[in-house]
C-alpha positions as CSV (number, residue, x, y, z in Angstrom):
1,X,108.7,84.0,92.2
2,X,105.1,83.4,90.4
3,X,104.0,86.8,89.6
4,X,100.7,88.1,89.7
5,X,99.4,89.7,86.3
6,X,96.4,91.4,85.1
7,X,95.5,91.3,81.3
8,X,92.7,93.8,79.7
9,X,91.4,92.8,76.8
10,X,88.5,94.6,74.7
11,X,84.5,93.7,73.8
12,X,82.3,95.9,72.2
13,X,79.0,94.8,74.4
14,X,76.2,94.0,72.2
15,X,74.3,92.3,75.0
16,X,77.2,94.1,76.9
17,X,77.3,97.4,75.1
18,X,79.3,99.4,76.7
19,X,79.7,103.8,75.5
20,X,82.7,104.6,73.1
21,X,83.1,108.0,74.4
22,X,83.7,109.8,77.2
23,X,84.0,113.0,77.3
24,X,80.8,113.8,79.5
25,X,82.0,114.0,83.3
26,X,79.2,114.7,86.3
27,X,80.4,115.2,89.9
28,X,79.7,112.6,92.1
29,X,76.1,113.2,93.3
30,X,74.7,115.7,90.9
31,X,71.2,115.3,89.2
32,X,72.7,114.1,86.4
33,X,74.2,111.0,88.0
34,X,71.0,110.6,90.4
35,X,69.0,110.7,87.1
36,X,70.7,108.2,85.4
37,X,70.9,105.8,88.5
38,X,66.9,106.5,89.0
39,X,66.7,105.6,85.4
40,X,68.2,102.0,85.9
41,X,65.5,101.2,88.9
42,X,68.5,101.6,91.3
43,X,67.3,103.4,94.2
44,X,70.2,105.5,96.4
45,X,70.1,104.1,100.3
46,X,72.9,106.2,101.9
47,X,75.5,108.9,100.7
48,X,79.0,109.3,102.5
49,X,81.9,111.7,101.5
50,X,85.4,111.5,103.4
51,X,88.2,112.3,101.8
52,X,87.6,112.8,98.4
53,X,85.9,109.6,97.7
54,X,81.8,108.9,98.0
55,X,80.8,106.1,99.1
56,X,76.7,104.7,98.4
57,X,74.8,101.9,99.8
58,X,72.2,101.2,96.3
59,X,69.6,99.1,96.0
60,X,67.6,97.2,93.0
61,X,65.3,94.8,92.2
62,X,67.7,92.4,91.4
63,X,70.4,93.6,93.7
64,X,69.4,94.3,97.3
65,X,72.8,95.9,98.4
66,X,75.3,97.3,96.4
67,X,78.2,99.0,97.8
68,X,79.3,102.0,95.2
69,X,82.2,104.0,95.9
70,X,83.7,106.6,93.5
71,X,86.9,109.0,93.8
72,X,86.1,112.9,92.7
73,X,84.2,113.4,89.6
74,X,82.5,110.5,87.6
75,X,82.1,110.4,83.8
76,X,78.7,109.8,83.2
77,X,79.8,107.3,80.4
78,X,81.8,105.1,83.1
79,X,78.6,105.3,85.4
80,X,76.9,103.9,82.4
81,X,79.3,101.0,82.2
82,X,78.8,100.2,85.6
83,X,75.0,100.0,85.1
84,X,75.4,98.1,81.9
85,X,77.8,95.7,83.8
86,X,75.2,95.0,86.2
87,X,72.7,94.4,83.8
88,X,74.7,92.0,82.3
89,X,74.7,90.1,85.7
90,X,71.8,90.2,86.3
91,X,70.5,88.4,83.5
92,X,72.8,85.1,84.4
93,X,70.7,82.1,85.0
94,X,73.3,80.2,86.7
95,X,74.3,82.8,89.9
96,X,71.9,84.5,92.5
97,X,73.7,87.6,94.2
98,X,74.4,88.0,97.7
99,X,76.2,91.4,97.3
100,X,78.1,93.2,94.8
101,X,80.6,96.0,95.5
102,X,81.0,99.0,92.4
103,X,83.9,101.5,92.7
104,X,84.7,104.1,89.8
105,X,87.8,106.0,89.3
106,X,87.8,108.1,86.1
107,X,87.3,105.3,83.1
108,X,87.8,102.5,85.3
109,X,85.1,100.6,86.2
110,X,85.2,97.4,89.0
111,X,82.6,95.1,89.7
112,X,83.1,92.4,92.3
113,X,79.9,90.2,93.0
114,X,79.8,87.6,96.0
115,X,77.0,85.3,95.1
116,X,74.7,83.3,97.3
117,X,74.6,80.6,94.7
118,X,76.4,79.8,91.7
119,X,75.7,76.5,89.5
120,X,76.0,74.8,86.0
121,X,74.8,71.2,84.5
122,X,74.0,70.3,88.4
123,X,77.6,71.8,89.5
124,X,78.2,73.7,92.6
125,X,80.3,76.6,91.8
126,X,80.2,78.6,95.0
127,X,82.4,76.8,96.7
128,X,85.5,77.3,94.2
129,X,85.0,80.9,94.2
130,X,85.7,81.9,97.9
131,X,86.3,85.8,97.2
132,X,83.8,86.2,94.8
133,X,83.7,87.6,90.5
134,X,85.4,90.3,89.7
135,X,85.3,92.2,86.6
136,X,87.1,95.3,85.6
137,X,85.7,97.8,82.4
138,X,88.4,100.1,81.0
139,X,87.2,102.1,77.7
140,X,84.9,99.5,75.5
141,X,86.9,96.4,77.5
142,X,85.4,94.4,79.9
143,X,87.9,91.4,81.1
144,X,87.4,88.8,84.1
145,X,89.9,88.6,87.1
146,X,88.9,86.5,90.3
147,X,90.4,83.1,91.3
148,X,89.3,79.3,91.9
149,X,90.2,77.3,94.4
150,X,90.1,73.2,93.6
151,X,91.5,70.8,96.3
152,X,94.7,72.4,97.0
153,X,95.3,74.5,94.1
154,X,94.6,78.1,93.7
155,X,94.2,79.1,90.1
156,X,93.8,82.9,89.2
157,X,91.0,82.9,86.0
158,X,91.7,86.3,83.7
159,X,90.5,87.1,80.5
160,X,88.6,88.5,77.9
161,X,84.8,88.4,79.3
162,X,82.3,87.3,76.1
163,X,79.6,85.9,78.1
164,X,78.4,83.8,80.7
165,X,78.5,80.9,79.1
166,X,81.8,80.8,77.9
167,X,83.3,82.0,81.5
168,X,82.0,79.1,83.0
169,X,83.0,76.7,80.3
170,X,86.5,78.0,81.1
171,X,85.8,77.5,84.8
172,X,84.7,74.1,84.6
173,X,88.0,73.0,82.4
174,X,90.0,74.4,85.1
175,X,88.1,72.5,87.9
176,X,88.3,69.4,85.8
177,X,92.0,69.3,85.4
178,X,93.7,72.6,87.7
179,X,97.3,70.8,87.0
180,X,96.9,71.2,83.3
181,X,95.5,74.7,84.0
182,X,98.6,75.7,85.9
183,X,100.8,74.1,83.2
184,X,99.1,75.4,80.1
185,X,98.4,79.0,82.0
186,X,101.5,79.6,84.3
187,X,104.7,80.8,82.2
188,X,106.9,80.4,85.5
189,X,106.2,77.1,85.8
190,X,107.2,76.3,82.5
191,X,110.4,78.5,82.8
192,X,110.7,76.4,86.3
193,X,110.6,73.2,84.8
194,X,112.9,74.6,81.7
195,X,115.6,74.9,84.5
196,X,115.0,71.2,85.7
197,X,115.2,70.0,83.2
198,X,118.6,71.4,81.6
199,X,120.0,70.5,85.1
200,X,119.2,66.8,85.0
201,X,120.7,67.3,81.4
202,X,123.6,68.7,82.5
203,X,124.3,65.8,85.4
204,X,122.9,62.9,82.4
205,X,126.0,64.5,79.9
206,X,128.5,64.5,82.9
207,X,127.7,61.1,84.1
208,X,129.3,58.8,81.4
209,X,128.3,57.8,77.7
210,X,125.8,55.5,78.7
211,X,123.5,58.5,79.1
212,X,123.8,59.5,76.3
213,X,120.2,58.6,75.3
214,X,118.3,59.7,77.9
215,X,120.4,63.0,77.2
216,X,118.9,63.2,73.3
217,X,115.4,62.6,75.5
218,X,115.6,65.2,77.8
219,X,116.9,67.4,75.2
220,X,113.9,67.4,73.1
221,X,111.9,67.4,76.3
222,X,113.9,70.9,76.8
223,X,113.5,72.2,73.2
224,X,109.9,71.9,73.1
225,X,109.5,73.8,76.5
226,X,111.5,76.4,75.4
227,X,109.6,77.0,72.8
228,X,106.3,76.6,75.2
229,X,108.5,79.1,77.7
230,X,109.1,81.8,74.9
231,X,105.2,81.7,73.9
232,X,104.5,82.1,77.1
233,X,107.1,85.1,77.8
234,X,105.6,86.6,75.0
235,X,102.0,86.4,76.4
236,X,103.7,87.9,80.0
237,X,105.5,90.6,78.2
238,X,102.0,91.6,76.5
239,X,100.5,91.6,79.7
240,X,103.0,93.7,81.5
241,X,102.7,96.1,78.7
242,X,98.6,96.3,78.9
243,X,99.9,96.9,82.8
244,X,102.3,99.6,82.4
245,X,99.3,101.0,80.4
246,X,96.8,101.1,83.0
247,X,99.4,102.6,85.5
248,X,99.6,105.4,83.5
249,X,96.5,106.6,84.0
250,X,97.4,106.9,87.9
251,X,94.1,104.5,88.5
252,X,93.9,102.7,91.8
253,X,93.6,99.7,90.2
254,X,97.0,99.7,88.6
255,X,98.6,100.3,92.1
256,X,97.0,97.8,93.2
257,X,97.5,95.2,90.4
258,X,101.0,96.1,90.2
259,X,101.5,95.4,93.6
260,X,99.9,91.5,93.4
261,X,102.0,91.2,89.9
262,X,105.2,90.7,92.2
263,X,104.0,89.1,95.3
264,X,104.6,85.4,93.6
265,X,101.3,84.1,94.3
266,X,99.6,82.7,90.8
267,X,99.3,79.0,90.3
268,X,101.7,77.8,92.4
269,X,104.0,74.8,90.7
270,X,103.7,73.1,94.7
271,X,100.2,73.7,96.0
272,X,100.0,74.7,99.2
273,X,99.3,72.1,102.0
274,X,95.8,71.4,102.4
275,X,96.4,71.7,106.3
276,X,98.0,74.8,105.4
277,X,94.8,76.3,104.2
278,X,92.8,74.1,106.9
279,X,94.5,76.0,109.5
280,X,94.6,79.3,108.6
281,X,90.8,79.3,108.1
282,X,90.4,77.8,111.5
283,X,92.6,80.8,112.8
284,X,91.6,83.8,110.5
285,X,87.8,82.5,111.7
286,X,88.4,82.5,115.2
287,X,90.3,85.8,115.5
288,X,89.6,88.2,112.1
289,X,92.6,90.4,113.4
290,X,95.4,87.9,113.8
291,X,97.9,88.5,111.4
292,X,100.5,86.3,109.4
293,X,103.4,86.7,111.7
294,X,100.8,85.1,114.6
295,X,99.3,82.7,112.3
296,X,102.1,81.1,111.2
297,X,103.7,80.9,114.4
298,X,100.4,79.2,115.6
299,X,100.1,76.9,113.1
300,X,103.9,75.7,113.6
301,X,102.9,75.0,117.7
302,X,100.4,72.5,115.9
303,X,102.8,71.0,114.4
304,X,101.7,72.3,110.6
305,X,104.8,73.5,109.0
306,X,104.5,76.6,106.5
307,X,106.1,79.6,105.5
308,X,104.5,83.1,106.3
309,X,104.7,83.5,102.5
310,X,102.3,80.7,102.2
311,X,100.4,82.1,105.1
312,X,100.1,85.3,103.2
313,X,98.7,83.8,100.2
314,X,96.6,82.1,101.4
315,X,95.0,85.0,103.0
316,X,94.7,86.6,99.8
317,X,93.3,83.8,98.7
318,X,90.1,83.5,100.8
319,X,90.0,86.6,102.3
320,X,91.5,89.3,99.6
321,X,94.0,90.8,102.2
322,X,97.2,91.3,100.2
């Protein structure tokens, strides 16, 4: 099962610079915060409280809407993460906003922007990036998290975020080749194709003698990705331990990350079916409430065989409904 995984890494933002401490906390609303969003030319459309969380609809010069949602008190610090966050944005030449979406919970900070263009050298970039940029800020870290989808693969992009420049770089290296992506990025597939191969070693050894060589192949074939496995197990285990960190802090987006970490959804070793994706769009567009019981059934009257699991990811896919 390919197993989603989120992994935080830190940046001290010099063009990002992002507060070390924060031990200042305002409640949501009071002059303090309204002062500091005033500050940043962000101007405060509408106000909501239900339930413990506020909700705000901002507006700036740069950004016309942005959806701003925060759960009891705010630290001021985390508030001035957020606004450095969207500085940093807002000074990329290669994407024009359509909307971006805030939400603070204690130290954690979550930006998701949905642009209305996004290009490189002369390459479109919007369309691989159906659901948008996310980026999450915990303490001095800021780290990237959103996913790419080329052809029939859908790649999940994380890491540590040191600029614009170097994001897309990675971007466009996954576009140009997802397969190697998957292979150099996906430590189940390595781990799947480990167990191929040791079973086509084990029928090569009981098949006669005269397989002897191929067996001596497919043995060094095995060694070297066992050791590309355990490097990769290692790089798992560090994320699940960054993980196990962030869901100690009773943070949504732990919860929520923990959640996706098990669903099996991350650079799939078979892509799923172009008509697959095809049809669920055609579906999800024509009725927003149909759900993956229906859609699958549908798409099987059509004659397009797939799984509701492959139904399900694909919805998280384009439309972020886990």
């Amino acid at each position: 099962m390919i197993r989603f995984k989120i992994i935080l890494f830190s940046i001290c933002l010099a063009s990002v610079v992002l507060p070390s401490s924060f031990a200042q906390n305002v409640a949501a609303g009071s002059s303090g915060m309204d002062e500091l969003i005033g500050n940043a030319g962000i101007q405060v459309i509408s106000k909501e409280l239900k339930g413990g969380r506020t909700s705000y609809v901002l507006s700036s010069a740069r950004f016309p809407r942005i959806s701003f949602e925060t759960v009891g008190t705010v630290p001021l610090a985390s508030l001035r993460s957020a606004i450095g966050l969207l500085d940093v944005v807002a000074g990329w030449k290669s994407l024009v906003p359509t909307s971006v979406s805030l939400s603070v919970e204690g130290d954690d900070v979550r930006l998701r922007v949905l642009p209305a263009k996004f290009s490189s050298g002369g390459r479109d970039l919007l369309s691989v990036v159906p659901s948008g940029l996310t980026f999450v800020v915990m303490g001095n870290s800021v780290d990237y998290d959103f996913r790419l989808k080329v052809g029939t693969y859908f790649l999940r992009l994380q890491g540590r975020f040191s600029g614009e420049a170097a994001l897309i770089e990675r971007m466009l290296g996954a576009i140009k080749d997802p397969a190697a992506y998957v292979r150099d990025n996906d430590p189940e597939y390595v781990a799947r194709r480990l167990g191929e191969l040791q079973e086509a070693l084990s029928v090569a050894v009981d098949a006669a003698s005269a397989a002897e060589i191929r067996t001596a192949d497919l043995q060094a074939r095995s060694a070297a990705l066992e050791a590309r496995a355990s490097a990769a197990e290692a790089r798992l285990a560090e994320s699940e331990a960054r993980l196990a960190s962030v869901s100690a802090s009773g943070g949504k987006l732990a919860a929520v990350a923990a959640a996706q970490l098990t669903k099996g959804l991350f650079g799939a070793a078979k892509p799923v079916p172009s008509e697959v994706f095809a049809g669920v769009e055609k579906l999800r567009t024509a009725t927003p409430a149909i759900t993956s019981t229906e859609i699958t059934a549908s798409l099987k009257a059509e004659g397009i065989i797939a799984t509701e699991k492959q139904v399900k990811a694909v919805l998280a896919v384009l439309y972020g409904e886990f």
